[in-house]
gemmi code that builds the backbone of each chain (N, CA, C; Angstrom):
import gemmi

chains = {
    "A": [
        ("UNK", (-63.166, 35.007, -67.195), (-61.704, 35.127, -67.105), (-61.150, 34.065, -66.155)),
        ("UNK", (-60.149, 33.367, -66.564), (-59.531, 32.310, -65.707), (-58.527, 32.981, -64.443)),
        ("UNK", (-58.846, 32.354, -63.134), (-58.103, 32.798, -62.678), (-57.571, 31.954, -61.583)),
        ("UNK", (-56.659, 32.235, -60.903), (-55.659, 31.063, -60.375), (-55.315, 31.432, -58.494)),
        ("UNK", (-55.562, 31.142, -57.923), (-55.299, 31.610, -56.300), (-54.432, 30.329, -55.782)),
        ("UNK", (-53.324, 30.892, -54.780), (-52.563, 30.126, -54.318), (-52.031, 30.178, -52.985)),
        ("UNK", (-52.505, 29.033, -52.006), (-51.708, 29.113, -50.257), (-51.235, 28.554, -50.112)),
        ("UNK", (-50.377, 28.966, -49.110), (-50.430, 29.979, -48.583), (-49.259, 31.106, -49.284)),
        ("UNK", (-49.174, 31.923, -49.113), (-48.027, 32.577, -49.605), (-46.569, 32.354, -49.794)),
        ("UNK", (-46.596, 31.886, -48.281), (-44.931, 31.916, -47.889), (-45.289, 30.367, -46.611)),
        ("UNK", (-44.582, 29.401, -46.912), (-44.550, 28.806, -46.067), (-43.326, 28.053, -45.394)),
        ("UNK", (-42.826, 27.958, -44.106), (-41.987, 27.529, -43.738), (-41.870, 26.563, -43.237)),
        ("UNK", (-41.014, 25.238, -43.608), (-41.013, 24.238, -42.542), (-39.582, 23.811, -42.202)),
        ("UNK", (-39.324, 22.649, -41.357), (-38.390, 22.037, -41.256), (-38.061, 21.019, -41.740)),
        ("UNK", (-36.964, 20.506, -41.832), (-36.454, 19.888, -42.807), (-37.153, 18.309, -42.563)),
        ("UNK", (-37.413, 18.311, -43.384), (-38.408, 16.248, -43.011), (-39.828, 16.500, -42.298)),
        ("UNK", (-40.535, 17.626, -42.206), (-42.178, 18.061, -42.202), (-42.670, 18.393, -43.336)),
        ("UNK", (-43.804, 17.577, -43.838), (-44.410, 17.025, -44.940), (-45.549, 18.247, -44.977)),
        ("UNK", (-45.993, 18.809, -45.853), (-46.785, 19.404, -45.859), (-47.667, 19.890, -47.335)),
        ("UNK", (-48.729, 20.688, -47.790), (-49.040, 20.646, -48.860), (-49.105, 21.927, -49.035)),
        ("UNK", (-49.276, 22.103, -50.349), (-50.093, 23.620, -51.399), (-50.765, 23.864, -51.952)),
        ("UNK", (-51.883, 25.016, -51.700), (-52.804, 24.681, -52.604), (-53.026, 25.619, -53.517)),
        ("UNK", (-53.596, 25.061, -54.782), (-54.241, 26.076, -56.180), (-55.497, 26.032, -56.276)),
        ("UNK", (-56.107, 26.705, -56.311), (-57.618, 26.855, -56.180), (-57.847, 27.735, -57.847)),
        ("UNK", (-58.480, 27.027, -58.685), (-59.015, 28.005, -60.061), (-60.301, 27.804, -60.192)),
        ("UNK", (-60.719, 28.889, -61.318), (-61.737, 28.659, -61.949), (-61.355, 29.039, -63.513)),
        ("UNK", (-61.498, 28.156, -64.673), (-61.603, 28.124, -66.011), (-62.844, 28.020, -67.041)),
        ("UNK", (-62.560, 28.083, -67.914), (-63.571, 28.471, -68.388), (-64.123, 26.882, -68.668)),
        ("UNK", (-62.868, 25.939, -69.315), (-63.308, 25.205, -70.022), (-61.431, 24.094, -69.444)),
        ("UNK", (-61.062, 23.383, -68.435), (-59.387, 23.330, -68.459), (-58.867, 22.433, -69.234)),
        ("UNK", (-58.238, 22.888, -69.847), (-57.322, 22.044, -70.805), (-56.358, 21.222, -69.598)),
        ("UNK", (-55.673, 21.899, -68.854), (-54.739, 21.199, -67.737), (-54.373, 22.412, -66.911)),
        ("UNK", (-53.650, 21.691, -66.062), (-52.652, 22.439, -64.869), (-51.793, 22.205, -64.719)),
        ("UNK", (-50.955, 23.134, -64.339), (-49.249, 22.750, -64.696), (-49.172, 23.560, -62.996)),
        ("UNK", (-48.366, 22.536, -62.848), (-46.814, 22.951, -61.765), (-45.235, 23.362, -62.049)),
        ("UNK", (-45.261, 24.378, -61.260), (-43.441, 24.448, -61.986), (-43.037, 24.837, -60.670)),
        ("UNK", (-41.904, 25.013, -60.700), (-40.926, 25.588, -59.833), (-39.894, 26.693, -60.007)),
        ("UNK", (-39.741, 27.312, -59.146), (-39.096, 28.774, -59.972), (-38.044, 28.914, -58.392)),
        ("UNK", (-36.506, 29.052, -58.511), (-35.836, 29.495, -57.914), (-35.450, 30.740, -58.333)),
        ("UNK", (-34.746, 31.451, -57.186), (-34.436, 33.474, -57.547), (-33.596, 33.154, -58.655)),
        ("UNK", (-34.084, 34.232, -59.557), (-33.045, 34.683, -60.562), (-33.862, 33.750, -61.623)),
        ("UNK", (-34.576, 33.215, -61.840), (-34.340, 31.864, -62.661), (-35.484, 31.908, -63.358)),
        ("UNK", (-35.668, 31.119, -64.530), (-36.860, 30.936, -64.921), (-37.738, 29.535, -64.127)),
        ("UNK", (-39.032, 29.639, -64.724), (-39.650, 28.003, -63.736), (-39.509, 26.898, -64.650)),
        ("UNK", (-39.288, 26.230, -63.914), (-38.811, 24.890, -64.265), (-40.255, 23.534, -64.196)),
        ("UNK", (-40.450, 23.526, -65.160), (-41.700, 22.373, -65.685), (-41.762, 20.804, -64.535)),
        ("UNK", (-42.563, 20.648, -63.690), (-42.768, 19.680, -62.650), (-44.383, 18.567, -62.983)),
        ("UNK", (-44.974, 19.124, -62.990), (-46.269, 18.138, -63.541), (-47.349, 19.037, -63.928)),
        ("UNK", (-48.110, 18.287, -65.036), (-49.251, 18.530, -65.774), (-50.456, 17.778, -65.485)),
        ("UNK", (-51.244, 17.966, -64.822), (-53.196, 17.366, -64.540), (-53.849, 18.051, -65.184)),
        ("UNK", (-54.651, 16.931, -66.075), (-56.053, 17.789, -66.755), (-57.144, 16.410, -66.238)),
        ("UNK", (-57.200, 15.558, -65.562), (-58.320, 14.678, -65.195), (-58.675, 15.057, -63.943)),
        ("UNK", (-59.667, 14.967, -63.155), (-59.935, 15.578, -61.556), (-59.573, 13.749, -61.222)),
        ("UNK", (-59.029, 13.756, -60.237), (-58.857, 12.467, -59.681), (-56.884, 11.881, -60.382)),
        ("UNK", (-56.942, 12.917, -60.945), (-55.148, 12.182, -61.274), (-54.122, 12.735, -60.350)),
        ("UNK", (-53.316, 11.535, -59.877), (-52.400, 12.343, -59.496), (-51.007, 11.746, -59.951)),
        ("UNK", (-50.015, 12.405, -60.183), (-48.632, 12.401, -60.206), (-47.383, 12.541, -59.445)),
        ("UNK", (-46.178, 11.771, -59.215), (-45.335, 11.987, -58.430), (-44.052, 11.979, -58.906)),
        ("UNK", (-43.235, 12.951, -58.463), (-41.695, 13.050, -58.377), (-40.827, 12.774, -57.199)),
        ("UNK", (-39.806, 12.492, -56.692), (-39.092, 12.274, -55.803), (-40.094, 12.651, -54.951)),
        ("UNK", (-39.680, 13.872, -53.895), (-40.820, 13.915, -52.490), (-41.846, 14.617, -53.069)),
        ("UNK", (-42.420, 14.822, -54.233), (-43.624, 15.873, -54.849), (-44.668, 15.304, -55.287)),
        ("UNK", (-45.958, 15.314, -54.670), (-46.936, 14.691, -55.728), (-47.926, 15.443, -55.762)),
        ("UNK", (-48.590, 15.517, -56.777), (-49.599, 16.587, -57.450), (-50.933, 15.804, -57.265)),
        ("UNK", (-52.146, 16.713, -56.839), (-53.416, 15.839, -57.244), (-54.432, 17.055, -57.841)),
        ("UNK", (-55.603, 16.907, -58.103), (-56.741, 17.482, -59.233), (-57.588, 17.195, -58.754)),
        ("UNK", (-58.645, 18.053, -58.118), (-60.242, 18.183, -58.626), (-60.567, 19.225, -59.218)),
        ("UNK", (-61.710, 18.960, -59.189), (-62.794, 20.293, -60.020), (-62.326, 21.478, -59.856)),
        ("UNK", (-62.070, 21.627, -58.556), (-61.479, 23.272, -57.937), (-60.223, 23.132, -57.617)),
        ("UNK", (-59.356, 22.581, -57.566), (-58.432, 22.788, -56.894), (-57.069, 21.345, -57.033)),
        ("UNK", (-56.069, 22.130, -57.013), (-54.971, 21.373, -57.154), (-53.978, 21.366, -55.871)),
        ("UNK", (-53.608, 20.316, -55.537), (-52.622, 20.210, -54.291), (-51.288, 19.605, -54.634)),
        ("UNK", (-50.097, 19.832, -54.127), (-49.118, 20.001, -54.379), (-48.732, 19.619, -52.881)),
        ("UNK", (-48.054, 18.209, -52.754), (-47.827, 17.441, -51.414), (-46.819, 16.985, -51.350)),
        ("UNK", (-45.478, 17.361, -50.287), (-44.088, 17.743, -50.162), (-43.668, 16.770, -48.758)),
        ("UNK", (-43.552, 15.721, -49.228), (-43.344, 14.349, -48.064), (-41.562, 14.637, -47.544)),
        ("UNK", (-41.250, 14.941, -46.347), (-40.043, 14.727, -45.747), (-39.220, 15.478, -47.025)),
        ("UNK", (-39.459, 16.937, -46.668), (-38.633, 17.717, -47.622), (-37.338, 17.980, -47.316)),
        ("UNK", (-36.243, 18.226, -47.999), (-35.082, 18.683, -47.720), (-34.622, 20.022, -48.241)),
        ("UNK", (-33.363, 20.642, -47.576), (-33.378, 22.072, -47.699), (-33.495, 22.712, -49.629)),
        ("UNK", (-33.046, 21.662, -50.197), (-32.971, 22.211, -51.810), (-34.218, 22.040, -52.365)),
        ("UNK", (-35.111, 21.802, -51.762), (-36.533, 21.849, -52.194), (-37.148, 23.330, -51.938)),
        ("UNK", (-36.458, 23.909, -50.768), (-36.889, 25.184, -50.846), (-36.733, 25.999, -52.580)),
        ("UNK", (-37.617, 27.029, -52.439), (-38.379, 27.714, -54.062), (-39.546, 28.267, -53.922)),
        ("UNK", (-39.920, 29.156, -54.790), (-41.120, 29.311, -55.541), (-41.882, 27.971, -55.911)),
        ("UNK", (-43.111, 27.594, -55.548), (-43.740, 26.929, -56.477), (-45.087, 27.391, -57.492)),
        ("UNK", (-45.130, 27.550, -58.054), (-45.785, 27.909, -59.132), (-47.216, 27.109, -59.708)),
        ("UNK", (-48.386, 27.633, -60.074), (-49.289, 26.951, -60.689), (-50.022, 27.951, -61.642)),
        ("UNK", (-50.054, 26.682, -62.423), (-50.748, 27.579, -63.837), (-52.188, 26.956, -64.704)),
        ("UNK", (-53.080, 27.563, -65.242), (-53.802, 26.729, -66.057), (-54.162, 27.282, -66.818)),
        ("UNK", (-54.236, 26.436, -68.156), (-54.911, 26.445, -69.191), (-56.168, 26.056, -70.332)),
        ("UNK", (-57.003, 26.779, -70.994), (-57.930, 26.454, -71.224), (-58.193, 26.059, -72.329)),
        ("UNK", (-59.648, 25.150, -72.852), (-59.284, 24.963, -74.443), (-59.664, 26.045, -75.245)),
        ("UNK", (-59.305, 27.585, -74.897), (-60.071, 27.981, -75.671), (-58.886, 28.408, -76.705)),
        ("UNK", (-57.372, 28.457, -75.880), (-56.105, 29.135, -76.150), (-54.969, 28.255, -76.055)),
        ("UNK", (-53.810, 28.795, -75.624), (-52.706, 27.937, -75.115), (-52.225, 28.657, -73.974)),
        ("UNK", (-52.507, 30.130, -73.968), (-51.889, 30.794, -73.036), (-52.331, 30.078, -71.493)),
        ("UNK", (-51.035, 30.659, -70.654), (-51.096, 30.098, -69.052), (-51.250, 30.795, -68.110)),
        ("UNK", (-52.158, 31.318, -67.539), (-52.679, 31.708, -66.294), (-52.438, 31.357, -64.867)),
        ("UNK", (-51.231, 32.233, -64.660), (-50.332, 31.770, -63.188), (-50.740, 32.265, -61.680)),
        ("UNK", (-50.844, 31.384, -61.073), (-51.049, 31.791, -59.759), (-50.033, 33.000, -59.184)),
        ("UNK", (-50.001, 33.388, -58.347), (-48.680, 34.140, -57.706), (-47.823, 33.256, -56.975)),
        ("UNK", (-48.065, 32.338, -56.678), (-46.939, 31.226, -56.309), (-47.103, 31.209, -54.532)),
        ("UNK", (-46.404, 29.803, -54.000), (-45.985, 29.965, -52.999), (-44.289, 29.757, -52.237)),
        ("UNK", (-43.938, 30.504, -51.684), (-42.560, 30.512, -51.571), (-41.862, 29.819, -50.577)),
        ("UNK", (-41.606, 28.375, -51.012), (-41.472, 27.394, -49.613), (-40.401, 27.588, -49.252)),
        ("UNK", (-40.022, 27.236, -47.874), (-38.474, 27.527, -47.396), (-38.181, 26.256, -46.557)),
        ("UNK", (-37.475, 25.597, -46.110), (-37.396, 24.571, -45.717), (-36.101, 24.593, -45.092)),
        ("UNK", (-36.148, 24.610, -43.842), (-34.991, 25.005, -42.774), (-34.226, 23.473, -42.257)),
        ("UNK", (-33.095, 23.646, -42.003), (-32.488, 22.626, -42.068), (-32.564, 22.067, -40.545)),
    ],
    "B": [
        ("UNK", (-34.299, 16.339, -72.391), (-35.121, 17.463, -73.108), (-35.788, 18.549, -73.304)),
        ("UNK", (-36.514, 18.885, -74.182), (-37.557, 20.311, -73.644), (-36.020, 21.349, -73.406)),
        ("UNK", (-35.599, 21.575, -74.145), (-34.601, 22.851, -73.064), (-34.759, 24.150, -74.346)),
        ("UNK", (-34.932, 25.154, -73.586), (-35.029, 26.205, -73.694), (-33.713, 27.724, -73.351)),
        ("UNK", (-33.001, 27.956, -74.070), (-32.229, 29.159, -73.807), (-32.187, 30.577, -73.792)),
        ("UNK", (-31.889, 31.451, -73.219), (-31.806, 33.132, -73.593), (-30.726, 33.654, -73.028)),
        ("UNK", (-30.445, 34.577, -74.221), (-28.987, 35.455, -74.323), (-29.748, 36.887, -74.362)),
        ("UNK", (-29.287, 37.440, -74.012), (-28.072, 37.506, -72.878), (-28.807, 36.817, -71.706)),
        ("UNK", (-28.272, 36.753, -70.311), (-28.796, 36.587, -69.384), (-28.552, 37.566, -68.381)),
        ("UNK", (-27.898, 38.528, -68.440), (-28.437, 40.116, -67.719), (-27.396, 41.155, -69.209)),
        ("UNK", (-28.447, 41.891, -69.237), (-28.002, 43.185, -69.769), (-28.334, 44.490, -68.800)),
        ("UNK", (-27.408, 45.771, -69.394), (-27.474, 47.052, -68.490), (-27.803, 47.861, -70.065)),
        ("UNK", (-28.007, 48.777, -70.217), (-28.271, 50.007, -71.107), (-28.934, 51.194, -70.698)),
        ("UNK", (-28.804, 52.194, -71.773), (-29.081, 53.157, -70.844), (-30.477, 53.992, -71.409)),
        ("UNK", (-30.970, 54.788, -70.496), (-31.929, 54.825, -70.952), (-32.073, 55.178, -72.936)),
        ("UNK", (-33.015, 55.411, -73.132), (-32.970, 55.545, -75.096), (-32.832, 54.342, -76.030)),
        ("UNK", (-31.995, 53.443, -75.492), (-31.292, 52.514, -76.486), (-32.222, 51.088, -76.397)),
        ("UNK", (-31.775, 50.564, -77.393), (-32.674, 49.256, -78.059), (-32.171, 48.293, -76.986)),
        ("UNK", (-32.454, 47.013, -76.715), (-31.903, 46.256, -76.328), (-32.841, 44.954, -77.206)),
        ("UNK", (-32.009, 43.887, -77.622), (-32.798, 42.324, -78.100), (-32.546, 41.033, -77.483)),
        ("UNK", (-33.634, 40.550, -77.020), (-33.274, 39.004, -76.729), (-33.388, 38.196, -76.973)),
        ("UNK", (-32.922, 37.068, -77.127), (-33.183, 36.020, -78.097), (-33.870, 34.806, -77.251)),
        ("UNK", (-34.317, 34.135, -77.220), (-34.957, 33.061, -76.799), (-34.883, 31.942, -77.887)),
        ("UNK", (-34.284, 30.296, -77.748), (-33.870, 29.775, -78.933), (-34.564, 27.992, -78.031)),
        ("UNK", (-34.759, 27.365, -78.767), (-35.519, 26.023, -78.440), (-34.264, 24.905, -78.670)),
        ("UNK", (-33.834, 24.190, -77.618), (-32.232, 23.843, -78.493), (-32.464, 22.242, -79.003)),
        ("UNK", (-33.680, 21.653, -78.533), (-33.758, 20.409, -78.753), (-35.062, 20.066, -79.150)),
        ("UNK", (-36.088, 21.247, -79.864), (-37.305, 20.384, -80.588), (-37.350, 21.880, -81.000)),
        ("UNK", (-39.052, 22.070, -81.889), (-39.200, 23.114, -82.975), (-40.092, 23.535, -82.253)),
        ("UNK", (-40.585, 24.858, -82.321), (-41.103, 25.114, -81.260), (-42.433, 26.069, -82.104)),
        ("UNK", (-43.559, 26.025, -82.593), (-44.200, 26.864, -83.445), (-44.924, 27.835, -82.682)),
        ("UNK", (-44.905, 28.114, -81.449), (-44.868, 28.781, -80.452), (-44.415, 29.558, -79.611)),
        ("UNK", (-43.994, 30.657, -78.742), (-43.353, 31.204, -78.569), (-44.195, 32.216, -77.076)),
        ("UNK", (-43.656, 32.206, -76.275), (-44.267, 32.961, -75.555), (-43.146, 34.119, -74.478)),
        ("UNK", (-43.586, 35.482, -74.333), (-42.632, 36.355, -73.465), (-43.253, 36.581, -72.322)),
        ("UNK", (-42.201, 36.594, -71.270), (-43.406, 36.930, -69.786), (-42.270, 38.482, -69.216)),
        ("UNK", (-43.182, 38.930, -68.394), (-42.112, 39.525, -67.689), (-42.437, 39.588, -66.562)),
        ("UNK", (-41.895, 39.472, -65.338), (-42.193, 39.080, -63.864), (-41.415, 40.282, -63.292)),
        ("UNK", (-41.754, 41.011, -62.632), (-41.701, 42.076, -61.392), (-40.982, 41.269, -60.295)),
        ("UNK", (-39.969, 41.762, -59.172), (-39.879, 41.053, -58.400), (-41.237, 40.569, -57.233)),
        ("UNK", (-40.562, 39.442, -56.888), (-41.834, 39.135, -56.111), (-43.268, 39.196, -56.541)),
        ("UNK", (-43.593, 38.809, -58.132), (-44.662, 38.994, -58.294), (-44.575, 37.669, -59.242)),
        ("UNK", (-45.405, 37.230, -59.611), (-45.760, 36.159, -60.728), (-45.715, 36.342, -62.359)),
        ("UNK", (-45.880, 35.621, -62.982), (-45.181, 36.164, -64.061), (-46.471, 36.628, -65.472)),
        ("UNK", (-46.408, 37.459, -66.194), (-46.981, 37.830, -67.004), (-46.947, 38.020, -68.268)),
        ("UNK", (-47.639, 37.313, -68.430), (-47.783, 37.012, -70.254), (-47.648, 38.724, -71.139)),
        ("UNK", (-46.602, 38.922, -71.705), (-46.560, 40.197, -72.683), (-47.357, 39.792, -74.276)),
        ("UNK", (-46.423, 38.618, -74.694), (-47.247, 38.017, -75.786), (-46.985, 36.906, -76.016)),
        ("UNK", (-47.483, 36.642, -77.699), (-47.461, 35.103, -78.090), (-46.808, 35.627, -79.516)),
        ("UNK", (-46.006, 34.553, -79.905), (-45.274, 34.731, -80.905), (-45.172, 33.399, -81.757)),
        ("UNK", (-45.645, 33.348, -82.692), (-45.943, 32.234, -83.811), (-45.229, 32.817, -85.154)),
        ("UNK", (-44.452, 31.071, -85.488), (-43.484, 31.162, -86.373), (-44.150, 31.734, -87.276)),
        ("UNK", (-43.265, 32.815, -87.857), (-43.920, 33.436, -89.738), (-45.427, 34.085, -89.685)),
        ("UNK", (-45.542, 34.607, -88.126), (-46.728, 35.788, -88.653), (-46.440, 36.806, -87.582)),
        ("UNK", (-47.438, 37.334, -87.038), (-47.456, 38.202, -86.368), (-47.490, 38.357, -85.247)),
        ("UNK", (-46.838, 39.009, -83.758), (-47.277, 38.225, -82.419), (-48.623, 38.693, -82.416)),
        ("UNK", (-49.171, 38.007, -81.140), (-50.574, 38.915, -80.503), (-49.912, 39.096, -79.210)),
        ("UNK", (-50.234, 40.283, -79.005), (-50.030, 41.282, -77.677), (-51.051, 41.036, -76.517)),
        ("UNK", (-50.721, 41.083, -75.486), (-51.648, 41.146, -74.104), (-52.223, 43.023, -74.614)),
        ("UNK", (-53.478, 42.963, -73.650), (-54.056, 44.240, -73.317), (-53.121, 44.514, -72.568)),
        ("UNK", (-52.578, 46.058, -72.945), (-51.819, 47.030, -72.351), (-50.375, 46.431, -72.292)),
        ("UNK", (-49.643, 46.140, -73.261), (-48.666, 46.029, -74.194), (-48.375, 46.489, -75.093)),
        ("UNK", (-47.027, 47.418, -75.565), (-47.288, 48.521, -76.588), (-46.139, 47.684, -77.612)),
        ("UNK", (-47.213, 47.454, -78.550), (-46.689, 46.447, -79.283), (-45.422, 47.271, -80.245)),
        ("UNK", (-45.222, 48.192, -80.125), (-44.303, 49.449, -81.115), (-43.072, 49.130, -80.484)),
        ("UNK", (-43.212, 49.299, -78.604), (-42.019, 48.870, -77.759), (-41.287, 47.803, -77.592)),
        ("UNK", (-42.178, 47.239, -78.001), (-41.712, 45.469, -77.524), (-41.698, 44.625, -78.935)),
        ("UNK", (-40.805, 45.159, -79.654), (-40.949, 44.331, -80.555), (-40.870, 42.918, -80.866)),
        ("UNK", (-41.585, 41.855, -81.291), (-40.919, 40.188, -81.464), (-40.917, 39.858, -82.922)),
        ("UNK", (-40.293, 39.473, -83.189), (-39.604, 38.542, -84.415), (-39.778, 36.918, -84.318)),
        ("UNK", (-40.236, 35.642, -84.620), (-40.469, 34.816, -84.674), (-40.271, 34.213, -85.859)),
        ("UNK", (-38.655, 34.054, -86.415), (-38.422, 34.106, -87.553), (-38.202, 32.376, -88.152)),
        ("UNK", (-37.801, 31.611, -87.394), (-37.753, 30.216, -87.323), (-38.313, 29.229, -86.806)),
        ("UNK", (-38.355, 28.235, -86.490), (-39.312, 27.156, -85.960), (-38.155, 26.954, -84.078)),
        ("UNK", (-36.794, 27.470, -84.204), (-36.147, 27.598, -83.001), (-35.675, 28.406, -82.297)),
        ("UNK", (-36.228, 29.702, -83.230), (-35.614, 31.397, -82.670), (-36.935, 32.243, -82.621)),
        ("UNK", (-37.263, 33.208, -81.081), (-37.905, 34.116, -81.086), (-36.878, 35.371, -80.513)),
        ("UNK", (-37.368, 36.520, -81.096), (-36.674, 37.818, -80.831), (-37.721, 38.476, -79.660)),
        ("UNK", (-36.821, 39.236, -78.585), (-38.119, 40.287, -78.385), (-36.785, 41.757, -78.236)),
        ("UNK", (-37.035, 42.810, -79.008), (-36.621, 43.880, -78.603), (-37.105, 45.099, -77.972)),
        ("UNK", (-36.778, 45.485, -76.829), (-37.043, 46.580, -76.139), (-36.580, 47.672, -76.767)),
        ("UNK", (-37.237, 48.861, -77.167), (-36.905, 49.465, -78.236), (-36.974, 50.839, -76.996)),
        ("UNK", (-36.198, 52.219, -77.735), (-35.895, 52.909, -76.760), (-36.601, 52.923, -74.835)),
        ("UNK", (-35.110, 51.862, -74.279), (-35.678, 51.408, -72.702), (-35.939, 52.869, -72.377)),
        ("UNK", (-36.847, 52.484, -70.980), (-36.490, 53.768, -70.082), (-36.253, 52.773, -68.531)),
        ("UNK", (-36.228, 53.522, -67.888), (-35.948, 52.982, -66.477), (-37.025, 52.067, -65.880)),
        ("UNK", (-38.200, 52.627, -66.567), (-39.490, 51.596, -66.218), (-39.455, 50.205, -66.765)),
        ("UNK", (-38.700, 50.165, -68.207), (-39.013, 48.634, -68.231), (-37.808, 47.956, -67.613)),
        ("UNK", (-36.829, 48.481, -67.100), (-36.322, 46.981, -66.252), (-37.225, 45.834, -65.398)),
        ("UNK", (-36.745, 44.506, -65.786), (-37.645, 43.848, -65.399), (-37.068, 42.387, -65.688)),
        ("UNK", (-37.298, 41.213, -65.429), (-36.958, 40.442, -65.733), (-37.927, 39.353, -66.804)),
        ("UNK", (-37.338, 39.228, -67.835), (-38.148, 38.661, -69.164), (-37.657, 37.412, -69.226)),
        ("UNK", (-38.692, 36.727, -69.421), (-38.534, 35.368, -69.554), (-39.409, 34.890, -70.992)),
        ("UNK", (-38.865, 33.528, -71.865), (-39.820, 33.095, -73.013), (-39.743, 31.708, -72.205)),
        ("UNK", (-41.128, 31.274, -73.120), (-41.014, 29.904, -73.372), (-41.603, 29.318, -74.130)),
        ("UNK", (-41.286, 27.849, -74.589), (-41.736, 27.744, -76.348), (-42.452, 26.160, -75.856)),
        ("UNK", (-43.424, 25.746, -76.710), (-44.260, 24.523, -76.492), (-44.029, 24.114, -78.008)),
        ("UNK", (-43.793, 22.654, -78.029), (-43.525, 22.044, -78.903), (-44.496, 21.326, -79.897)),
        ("UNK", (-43.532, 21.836, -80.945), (-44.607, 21.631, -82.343), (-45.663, 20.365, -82.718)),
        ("UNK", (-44.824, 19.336, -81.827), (-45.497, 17.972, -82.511), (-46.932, 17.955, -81.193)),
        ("UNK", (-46.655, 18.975, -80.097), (-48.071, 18.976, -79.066), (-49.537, 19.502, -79.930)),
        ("UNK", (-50.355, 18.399, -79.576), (-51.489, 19.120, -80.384), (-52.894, 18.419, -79.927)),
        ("UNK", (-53.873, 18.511, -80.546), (-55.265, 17.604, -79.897), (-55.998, 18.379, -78.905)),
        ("UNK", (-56.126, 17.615, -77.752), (-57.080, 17.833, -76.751), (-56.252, 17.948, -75.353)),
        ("UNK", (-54.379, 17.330, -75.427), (-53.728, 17.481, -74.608), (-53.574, 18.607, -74.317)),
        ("UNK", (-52.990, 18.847, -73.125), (-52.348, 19.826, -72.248), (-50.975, 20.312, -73.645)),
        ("UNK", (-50.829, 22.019, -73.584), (-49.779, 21.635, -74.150), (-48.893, 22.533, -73.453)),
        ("UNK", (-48.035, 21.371, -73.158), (-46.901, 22.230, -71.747), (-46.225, 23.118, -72.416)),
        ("UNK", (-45.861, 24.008, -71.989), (-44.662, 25.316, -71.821), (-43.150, 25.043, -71.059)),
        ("UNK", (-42.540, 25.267, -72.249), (-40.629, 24.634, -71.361), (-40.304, 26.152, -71.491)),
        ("UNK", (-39.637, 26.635, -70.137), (-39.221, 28.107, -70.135), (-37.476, 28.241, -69.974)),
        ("UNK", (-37.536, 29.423, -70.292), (-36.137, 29.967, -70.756), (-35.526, 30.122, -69.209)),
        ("UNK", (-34.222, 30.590, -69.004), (-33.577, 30.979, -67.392), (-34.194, 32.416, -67.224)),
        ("UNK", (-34.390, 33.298, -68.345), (-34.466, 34.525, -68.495), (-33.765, 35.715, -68.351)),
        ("UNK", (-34.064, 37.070, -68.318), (-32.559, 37.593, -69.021), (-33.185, 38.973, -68.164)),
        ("UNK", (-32.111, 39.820, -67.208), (-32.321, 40.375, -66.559), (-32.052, 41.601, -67.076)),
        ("UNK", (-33.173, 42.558, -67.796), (-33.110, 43.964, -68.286), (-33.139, 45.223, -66.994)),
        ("UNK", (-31.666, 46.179, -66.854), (-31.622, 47.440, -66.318), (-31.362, 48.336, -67.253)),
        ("UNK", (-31.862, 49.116, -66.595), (-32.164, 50.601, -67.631), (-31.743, 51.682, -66.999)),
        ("UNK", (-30.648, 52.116, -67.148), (-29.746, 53.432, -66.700), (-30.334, 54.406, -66.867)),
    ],
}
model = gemmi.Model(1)
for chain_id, residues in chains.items():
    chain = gemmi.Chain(chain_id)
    for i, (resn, *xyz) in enumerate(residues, 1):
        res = gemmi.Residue()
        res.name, res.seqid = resn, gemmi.SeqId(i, " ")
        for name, pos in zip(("N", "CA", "C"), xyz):
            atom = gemmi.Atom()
            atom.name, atom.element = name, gemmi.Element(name[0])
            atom.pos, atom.b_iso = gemmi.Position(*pos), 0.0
            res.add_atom(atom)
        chain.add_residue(res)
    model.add_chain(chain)
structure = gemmi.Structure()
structure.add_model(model)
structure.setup_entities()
């Protein structure tokens, strides 16, 4: 069974302290890993996809990286609207379905 | 791109009564279909999968009688909550992966805002 672990829970910083997140899985077989983002009320919102160990991807202050075990999620000089849910998910080749972490809930104080 | 919609986006009803939501793909075809429902403060959970023109498949411990889905087009999935009770309020979310994704890629999931079910 695939399953998805995520730290820290809840993390707080200040506004322009850089910090990371981590996803830790095990799959059977991974098709990829997805990042999203989820504010209250809302559905999550699609941020990056890794299926190579060694790739990484970037958005404005967000960049994603991949190994074998584990995915990091690295938040350079954040600002307060970055606070959210962040979300991680993976999938395997055996399906399509997505197997979500419980998220971590960044807050980012001004 | 990728955008994904659902109507309503909060309903109230009371207990007994049906409620349906629509989940609609507004800018690609979507032969896919997926419903979650997330608890507060909890992560979100796959109810089912819904593929155009057959049948969904249900998660273990999903009562597929209750939750009905419809997957009638390549840009519309239904899910109806069929007599609510107070237990399923919850917040339901779809999301649909696009038809032309296929191979050995990743195939991403674009999700809905989702639609906030209370049950009187």
């Amino acid at each position: 069974e695939d399953q998805v672990t995520q730290s820290p829970e809840a993390l707080r910083l200040q506004e322009g302290e850089s910090s990371s997140l981590n996803c830790s899985y095990t799959v059977s077989g991974l098709r990829g890993l997805f990042w999203y983002r989820q504010d209250p009320g809302k559905g999550p919102e699609f941020l990056f996809t890794l299926y190579s160990a060694g790739e990484e991807k970037e958005k404005e202050r967000l960049k994603a990286t991949l190994t074998k075990k584990e995915s990091f999620l690295h938040i350079t000089a954040p600002k307060p609207e970055d606070s959210a849910t962040y979300l991680c998910a993976v999938q395997n080749f055996g399906n399509e379905k997505l197997t979500f972490g419980t998220g971590t809930r960044l807050t980012i104080i001004p | 791109g990728a955008v994904v919609s659902q109507h309503p986006s909060w309903v109230i009803c009371k207990s007994g009564t049906s409620v349906k939501i629509e989940c609609r793909s507004l800018d690609f075809q979507a032969t896919t279909m997926f419903w979650y429902r997330q608890f507060p403060k909890q992560s979100l959970m796959l109810m089912a999968t819904s593929n155009e023109g057959s049948k969904a498949t249900y998660e273990q411990g999903v009562e597929k009688d209750k939750f009905l889905i419809n997957h009638a087009s390549l840009t519309l999935s239904t899910l109806t909550v069929t007599s609510a009770h107070p237990e399923d309020s919850s917040f339901y979310i779809c999301s649909a992966r696009d038809r032309l994704a296929g191979g050995l890629v990743p195939y991403e999931q674009y999700f809905g805002p989702g639609t906030r079910l209370t049950v009187t």
